[in-house]
DRENGUPA-488828 format. One record per residue (C-alpha): x, y, z. Coordinates in pm, whole numbers, plus 32768, in hexadecimal, padded with zeros to 4 digits. Layout:
<lumros>
east:X&north:Y&up:Z;
...
</lumros>
This chain:
<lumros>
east:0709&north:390E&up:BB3C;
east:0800&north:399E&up:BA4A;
east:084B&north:394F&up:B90B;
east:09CB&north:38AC&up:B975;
east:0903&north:37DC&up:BA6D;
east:07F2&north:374D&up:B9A9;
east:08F4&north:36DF&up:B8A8;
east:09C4&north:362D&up:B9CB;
east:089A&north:3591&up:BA45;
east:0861&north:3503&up:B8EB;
east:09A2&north:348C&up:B8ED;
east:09A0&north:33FA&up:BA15;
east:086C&north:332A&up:B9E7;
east:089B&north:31CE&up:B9EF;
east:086A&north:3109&up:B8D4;
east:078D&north:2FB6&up:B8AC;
east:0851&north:2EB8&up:B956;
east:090A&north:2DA7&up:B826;
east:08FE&north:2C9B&up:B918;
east:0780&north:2C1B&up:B9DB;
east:0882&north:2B97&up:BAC1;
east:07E1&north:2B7B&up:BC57;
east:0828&north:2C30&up:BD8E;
east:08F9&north:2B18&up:BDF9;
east:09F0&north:2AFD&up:BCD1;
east:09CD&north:2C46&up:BCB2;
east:0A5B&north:2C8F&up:BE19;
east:0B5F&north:2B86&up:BDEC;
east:0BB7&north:2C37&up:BCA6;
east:0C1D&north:2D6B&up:BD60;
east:0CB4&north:2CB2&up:BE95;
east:0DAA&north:2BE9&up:BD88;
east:0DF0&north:2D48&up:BCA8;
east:0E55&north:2E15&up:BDF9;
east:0F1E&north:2CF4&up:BE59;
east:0FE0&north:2CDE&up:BD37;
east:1037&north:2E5E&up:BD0E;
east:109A&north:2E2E&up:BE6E;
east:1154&north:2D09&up:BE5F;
east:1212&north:2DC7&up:BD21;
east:1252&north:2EFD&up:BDA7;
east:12BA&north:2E5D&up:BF01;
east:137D&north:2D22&up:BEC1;
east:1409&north:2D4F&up:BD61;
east:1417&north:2E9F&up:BD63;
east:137B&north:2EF6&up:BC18;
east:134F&north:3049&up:BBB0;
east:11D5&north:30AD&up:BC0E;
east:1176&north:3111&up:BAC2;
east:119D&north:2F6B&up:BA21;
east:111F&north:2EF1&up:BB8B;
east:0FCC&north:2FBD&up:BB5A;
east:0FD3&north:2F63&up:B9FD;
east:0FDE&north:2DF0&up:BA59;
east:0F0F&north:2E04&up:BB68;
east:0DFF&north:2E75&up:BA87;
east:0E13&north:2D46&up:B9A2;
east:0E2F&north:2C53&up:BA9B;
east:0CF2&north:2CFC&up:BB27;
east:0C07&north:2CE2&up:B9E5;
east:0C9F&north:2B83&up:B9CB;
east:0C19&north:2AFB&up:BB2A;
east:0ADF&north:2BD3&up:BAF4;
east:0A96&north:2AFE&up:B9C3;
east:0ADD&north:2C1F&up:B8A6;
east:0B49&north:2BE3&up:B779;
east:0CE1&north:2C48&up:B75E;
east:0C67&north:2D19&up:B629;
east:0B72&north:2DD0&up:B6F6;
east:0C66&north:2E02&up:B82F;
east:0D65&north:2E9A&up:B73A;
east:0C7A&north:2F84&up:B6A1;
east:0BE8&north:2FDC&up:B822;
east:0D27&north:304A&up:B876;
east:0DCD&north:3105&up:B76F;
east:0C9A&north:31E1&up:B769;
east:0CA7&north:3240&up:B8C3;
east:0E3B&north:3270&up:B8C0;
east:0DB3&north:3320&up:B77B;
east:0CCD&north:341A&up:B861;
east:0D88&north:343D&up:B981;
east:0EA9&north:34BF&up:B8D6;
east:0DBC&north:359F&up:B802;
east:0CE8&north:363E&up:B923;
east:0E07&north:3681&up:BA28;
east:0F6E&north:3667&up:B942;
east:0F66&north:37CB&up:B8DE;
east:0F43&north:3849&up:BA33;
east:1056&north:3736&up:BAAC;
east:1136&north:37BF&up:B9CF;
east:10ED&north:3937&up:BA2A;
east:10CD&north:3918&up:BB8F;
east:1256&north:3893&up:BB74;
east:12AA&north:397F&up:BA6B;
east:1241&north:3A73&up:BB86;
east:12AD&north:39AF&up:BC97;
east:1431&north:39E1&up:BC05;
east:1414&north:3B43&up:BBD9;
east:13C7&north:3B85&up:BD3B;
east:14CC&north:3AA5&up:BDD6;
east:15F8&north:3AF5&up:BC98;
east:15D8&north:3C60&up:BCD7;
east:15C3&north:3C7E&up:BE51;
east:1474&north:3CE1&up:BE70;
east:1437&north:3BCB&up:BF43;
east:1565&north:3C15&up:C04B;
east:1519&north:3D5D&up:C048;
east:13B2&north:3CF6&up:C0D5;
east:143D&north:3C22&up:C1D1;
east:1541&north:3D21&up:C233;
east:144D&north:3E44&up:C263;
east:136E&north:3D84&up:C333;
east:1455&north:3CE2&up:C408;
east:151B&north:3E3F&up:C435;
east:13BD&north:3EAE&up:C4DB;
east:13BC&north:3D76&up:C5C1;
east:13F1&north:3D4A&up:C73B;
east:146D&north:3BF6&up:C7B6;
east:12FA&north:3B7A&up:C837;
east:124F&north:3C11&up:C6ED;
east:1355&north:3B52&up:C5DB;
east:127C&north:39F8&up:C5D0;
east:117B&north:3AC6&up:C57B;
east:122F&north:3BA0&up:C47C;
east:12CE&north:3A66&up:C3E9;
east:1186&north:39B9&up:C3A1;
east:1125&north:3B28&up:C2F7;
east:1227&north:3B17&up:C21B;
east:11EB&north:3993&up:C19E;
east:1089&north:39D2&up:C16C;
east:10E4&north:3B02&up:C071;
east:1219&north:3A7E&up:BFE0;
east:1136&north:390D&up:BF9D;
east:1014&north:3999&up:BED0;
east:10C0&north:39AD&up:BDAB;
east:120A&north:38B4&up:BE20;
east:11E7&north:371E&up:BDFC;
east:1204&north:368D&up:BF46;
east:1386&north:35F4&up:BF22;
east:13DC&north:376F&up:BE6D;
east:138F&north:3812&up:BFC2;
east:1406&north:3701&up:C097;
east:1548&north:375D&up:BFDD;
east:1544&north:38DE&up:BFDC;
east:14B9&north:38DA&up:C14B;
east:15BF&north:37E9&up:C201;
east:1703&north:38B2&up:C1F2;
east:160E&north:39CC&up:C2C5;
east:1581&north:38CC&up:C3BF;
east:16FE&north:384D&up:C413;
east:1765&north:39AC&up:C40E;
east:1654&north:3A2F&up:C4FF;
east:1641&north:38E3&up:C5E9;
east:17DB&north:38EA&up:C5FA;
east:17F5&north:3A8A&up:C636;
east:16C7&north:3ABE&up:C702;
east:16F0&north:397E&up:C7E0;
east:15A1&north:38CC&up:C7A6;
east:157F&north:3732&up:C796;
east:1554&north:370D&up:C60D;
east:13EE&north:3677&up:C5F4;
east:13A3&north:37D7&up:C6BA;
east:13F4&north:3872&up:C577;
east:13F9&north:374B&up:C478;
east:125B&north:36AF&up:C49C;
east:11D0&north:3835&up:C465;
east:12B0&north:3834&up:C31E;
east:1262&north:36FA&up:C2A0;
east:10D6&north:3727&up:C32A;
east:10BF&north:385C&up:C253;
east:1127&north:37A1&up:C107;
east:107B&north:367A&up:C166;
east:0F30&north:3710&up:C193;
east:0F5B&north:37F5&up:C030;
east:0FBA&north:36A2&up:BF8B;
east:0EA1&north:35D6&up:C001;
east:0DA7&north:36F6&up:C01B;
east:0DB5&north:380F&up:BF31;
east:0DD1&north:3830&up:BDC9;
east:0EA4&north:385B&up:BCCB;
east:0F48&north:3731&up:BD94;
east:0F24&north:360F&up:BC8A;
east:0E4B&north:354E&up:BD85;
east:0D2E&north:3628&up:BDB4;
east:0D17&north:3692&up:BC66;
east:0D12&north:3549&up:BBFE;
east:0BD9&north:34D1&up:BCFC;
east:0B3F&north:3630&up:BC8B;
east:0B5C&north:35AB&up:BB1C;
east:0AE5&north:344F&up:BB66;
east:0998&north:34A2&up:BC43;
east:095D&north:35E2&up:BBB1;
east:095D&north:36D8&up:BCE0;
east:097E&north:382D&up:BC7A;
east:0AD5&north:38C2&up:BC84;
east:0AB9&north:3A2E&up:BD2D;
east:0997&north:3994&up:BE42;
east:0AB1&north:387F&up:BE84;
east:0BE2&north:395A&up:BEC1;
east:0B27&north:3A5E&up:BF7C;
east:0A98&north:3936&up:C060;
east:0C21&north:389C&up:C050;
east:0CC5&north:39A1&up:C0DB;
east:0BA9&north:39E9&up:C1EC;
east:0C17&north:3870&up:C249;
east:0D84&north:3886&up:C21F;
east:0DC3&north:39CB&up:C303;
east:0D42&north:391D&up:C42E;
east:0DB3&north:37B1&up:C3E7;
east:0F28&north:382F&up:C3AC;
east:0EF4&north:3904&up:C4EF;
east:0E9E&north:37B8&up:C5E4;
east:0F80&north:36D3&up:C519;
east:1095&north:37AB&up:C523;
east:1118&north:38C0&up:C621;
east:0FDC&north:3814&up:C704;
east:1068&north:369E&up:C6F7;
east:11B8&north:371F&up:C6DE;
east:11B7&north:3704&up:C836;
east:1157&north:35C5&up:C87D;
east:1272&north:3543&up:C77A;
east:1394&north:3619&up:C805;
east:1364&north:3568&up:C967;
east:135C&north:3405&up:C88D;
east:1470&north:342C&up:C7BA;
east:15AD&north:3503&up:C80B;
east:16BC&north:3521&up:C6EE;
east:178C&north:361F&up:C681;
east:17B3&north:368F&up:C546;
east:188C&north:35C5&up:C43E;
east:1982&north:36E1&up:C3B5;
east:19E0&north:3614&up:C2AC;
east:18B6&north:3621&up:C23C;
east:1889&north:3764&up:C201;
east:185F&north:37CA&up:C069;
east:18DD&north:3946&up:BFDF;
east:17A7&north:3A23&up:BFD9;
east:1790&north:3A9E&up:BE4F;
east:17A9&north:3C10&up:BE99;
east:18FF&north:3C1C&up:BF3D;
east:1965&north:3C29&up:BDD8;
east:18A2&north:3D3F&up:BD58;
east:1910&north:3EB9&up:BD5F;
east:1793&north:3F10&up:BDB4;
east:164F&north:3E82&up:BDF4;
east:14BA&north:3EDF&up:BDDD;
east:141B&north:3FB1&up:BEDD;
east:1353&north:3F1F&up:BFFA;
east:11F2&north:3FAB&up:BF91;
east:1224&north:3F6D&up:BE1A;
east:1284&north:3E18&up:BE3E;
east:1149&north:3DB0&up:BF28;
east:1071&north:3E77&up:BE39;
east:10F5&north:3D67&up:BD03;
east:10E6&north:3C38&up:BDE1;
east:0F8F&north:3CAF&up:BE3A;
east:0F09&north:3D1B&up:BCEF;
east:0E6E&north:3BDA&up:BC5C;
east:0DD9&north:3B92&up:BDAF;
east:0D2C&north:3CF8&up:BDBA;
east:0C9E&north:3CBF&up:BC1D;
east:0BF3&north:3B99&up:BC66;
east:0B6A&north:3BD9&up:BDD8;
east:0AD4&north:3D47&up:BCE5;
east:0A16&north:3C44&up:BC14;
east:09BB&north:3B70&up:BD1A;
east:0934&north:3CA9&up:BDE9;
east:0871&north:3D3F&up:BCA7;
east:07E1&north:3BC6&up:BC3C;
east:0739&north:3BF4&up:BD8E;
east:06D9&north:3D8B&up:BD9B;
east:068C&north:3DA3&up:BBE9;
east:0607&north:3C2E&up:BBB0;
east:05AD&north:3CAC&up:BA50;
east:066B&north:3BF4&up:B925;
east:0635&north:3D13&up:B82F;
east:06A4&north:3E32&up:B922;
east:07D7&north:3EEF&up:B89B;
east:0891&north:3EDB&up:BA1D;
east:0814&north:3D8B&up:B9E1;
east:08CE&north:3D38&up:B8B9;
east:0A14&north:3DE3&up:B92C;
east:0A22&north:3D4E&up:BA70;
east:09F5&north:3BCE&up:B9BB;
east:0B1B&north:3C5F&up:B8EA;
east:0C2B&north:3CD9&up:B9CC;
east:0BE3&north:3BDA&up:BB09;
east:0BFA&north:3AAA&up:BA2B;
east:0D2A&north:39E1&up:BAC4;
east:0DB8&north:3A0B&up:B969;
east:0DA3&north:3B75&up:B91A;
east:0E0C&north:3BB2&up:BAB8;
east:0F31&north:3ADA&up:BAD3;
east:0F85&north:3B62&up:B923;
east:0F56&north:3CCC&up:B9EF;
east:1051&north:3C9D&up:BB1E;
east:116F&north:3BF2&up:BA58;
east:1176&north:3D21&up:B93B;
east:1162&north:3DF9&up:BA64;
east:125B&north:3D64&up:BB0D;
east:135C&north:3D5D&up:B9EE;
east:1351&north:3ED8&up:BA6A;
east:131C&north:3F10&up:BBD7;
east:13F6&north:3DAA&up:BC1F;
east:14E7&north:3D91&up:BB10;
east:1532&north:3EBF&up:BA82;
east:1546&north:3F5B&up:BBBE;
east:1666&north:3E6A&up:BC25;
east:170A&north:3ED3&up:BB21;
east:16B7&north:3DD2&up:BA31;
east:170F&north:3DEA&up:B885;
east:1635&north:3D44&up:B79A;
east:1706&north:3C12&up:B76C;
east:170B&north:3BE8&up:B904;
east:15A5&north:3BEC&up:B908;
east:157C&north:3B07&up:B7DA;
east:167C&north:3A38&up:B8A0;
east:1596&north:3A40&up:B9D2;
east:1448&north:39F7&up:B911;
east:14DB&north:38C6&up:B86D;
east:1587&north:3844&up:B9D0;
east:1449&north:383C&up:BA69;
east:13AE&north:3757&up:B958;
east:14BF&north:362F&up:B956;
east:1449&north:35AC&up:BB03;
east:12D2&north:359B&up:BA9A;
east:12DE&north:34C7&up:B9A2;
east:12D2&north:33A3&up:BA8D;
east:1198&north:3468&up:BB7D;
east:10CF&north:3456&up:BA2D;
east:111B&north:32FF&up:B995;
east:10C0&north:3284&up:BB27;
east:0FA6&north:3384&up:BB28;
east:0F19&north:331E&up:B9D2;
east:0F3D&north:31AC&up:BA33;
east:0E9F&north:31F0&up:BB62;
east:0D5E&north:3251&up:BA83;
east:0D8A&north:313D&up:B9C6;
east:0D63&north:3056&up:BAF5;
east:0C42&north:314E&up:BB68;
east:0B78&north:3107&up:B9F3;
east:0BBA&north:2F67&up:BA0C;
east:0B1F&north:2F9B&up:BB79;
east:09EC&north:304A&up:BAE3;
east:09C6&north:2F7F&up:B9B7;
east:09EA&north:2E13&up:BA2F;
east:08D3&north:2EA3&up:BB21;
east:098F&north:2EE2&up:BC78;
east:08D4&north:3050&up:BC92;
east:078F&north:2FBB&up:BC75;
east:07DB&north:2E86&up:BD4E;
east:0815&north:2F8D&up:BE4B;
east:06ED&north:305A&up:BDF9;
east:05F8&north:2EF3&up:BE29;
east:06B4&north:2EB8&up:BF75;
east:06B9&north:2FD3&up:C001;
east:054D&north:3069&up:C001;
east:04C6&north:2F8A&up:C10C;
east:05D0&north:2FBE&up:C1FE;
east:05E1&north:30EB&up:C2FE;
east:0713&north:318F&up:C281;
east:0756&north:32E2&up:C21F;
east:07C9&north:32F3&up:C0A1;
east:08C5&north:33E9&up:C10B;
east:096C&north:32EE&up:C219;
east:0959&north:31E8&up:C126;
east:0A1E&north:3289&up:C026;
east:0B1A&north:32F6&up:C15B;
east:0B1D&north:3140&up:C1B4;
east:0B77&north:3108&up:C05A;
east:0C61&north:31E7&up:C017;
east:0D27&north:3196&up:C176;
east:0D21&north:3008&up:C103;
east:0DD7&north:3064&up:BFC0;
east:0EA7&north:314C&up:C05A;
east:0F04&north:3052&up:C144;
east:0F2F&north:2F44&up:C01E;
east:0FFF&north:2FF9&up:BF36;
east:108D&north:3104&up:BFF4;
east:1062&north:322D&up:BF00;
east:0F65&north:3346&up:BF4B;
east:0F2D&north:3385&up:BE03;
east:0F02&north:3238&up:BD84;
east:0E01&north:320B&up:BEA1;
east:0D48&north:3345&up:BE39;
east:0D28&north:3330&up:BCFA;
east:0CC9&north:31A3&up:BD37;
east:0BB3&north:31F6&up:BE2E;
east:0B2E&north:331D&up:BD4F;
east:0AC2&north:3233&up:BC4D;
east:0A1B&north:3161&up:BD52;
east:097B&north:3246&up:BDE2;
east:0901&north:330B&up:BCC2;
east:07A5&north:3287&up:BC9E;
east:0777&north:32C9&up:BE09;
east:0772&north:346C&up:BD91;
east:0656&north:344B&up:BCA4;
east:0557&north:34DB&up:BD98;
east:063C&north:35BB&up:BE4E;
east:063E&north:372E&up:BE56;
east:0754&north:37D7&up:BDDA;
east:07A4&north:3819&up:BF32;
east:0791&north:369F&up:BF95;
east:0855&north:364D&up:BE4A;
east:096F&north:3725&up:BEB4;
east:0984&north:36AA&up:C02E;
east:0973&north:3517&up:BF97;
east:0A8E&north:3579&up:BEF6;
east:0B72&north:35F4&up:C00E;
east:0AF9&north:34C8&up:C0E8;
east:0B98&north:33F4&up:BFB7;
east:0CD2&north:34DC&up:C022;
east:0CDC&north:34C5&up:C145;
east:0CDD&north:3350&up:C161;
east:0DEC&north:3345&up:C084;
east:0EC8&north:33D4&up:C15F;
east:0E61&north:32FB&up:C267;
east:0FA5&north:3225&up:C332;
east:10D4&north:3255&up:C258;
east:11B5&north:3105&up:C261;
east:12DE&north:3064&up:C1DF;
east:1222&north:3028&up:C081;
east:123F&north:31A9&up:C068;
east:133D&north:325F&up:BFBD;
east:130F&north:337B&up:C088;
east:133C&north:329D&up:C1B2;
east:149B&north:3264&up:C167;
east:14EA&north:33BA&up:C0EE;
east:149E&north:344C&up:C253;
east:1560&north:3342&up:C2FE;
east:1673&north:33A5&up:C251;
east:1684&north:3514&up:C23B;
east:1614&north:3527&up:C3C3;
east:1711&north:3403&up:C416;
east:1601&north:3345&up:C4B0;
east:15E7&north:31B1&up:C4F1;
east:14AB&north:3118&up:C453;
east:140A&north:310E&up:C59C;
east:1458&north:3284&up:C60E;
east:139C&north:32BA&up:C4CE;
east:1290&north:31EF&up:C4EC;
east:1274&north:32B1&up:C64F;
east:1291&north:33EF&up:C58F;
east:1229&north:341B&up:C409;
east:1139&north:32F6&up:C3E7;
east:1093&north:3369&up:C531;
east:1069&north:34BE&up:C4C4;
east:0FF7&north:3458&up:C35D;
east:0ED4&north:3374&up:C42E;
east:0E75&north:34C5&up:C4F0;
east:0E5D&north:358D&up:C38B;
east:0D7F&north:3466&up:C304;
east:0C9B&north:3450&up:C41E;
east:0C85&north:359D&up:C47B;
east:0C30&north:3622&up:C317;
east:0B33&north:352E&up:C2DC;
east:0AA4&north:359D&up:C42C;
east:0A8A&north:370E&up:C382;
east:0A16&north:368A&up:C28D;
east:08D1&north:35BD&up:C35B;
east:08A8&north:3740&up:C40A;
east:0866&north:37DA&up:C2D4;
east:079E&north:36E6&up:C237;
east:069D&north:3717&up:C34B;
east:06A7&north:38AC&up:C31F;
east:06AF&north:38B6&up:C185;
</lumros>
């Protein structure tokens, strides 16, 4: 295990519980602190970030904790969220904006979808999500990605869920699945799993999973739902404005970079396996997440920005646009963590742990159950990964890295699990696809169901072969 990892698995630990509290209040405890995030979020529409923070107090009330305790449980795990993922939040966007501000990104999905036929372009639009979402948040792509599937549905005479469920599958399956989404690096923080082992075993997930959720089921939700494509709708693309844009291969090579760094150190971890060799040492170096993501944004100041034609003070300008939307991912993020730590520490992880060892059920399928009920609950994937991660964690103790890694993306993959009207995204598709709620329920939430269950069947595969 690597250096990065043993320190997130020390982080991770749980803590002695401050409350002797038993499995009944202790169950009741969580069932009243989901509720009440829930019931904020839902009804009163409070801003995730005080819900989550409430939540959590209300939880190490009913679990018996003292209200100085519950305070302290969950500032330190906003306190550690924020610290172990933040910096890669705020780079991942930082790089996220380049791509889209200087055309990089259209100028992916126009060369691929200049090299399309009319059967091939589901496939070829689910290509393009699942590069333009590695380093995108999901609602960024949703954004930079719609004015192509209305152009492409409306042009080349397809039903819009033809073209609109591979899109949304590709980001969907990124978000939920691979990092540096804030999701799974957050479960990779909280249980420890090894970084490089957990992206490589991501994307070996994700590229089938986006494949049957989207161009595959595609199908099915065409002959379901028939609209046409809202015109109004339909956003300016950011590089009609720009003189020049990024060249195809350049622009993949940038996006890709980070991804390439860390999958290095994850493939010399497994070939070295010797702390003190030199390609060791580099390899822990360059495919941290930090020094990778650090890597592809000052490389992309070049290949992305200047290459559109960008001064200094327009790239300054770009940097410090990309910063002002994630402010509220990491205050929900971080709170998220916070909820995770009053979980572990009023004694939720171990509760689990006691329960579960006499019963027949897989660790990774429990983590997926959990994960789905909280997704369910509160209706954000993240919130529900970063949740069942700290449930979950003790469950990775004996694990291989291998195992680690895979408990992880079941945690993801549950998360995605049945998107409803308690989800932002929910609404956001609706709209932009000019949908009613239950065309979407037929549609979105049924394809987010497919990615959950058939990732976590991956997932059972490869647990039986690693």
């Amino acid at each position: 295990m690597s250096t990065l990892s043993v320190e997130m698995l020390a982080a991770a630990a749980p803590t002695a519980p401050i409350t002797s509290a038993g499995h009944a209040q202790l169950g009741i405890a969580v069932l009243v602190g989901i509720a009440v995030i829930v019931l904020l979020i839902s009804r009163f529409k409070l801003h995730a970030f005080l819900s989550l923070t409430v939540g959590s107090l209300v939880l190490g009330a009913v679990a018996g904790a003292p209200l100085d305790k519950a305070i302290t449980s969950f500032t330190t795990g906003l306190g550690s969220t924020v610290a172990g993922v933040g910096v890669l939040i705020a780079l991942g966007s930082i790089l996220g904006k380049l791509l889209a501000d200087s055309g990089g990104a259209d100028q992916i999905v126009d060369t691929i979808l200049a090299r399309a036929g009319r059967s091939s372009m589901p496939w070829a639009i689910v290509l393009i999500a699942g590069v333009i979402g590695l380093p995108l948040f999901f609602e960024v792509g949703i954004v930079l990605l719609i004015p192509v599937v209305l152009l492409v549905a409306k042009r080349g005479g397809h039903n819009l869920m033809r073209i609109g469920i591979p899109a949304l599958a590709g980001l969907s399956v990124m978000h939920g699945l691979v990092p540096p989404h804030p999701g799974p690096l957050a479960a990779i923080d909280a249980i420890g799993a090894n970084l490089g082992v957990t992206l490589a075993l991501g994307v070996l997930i994700a590229i089938p999973t986006a494949i049957i959720a989207g161009p595959l089921f595609s199908r099915f939700a065409a002959r379901w739902v028939d609209v046409t494509p809202p015109e109004k709708l339909v956003p300016q693309r950011p590089s009609e404005e720009l003189e020049r844009r990024p060249g195809f291969g350049i622009t993949v090579a940038t996006v890709l970079l980070p991804v390439v760094l860390m999958l290095v150190k994850a493939l010399v971890d497994v070939v070295v396996d010797d702390p003190k060799a030199y390609a060791q040492r580099v390899a822990d170096v360059i495919g941290s997440p930090l020094i990778a993501l650090l890597a592809a944004v000052l490389v992309g100041m070049f290949t992305l920005g200047r290459a559109a034609g960008f001064g200094r003070e327009r790239l300054a300008g770009t940097v410090e646009k990309s910063l002002v939307p994630i402010a509220g991912i990491l205050l929900i993020v971080g709170a998220g963590g916070g909820f995770k730590q009053t979980l572990i520490d009023v004694g939720v992880g171990h509760m689990i742990l006691d329960l579960s060892k006499d019963w027949s059920v897989s660790a990774l399928l429990l983590a997926w159950l959990i994960a789905v009920g909280i997704r369910l609950a509160t209706g954000s994937a993240t919130v529900a990964t970063i949740s069942a991660a700290g449930l979950v964690a003790p469950l990775a103790a004996d694990m291989s890295t291998t195992h680690t890694a895979l408990l992880v993306l079941a945690v993801g993959a549950g998360s995605l699990f049945f998107s409803h009207v308690n989800d932002a995204g929910f609404w956001m598709v609706k709209e932009y696809f000019g949908m009613s709620v239950g065309q979407t329920l037929k549609t979105w939430s049924l394809m987010e169901t497919v990615i959950s269950v058939v990732g976590l069947g991956f997932v059972m595969l490869l647990s039986l072969v690693l």
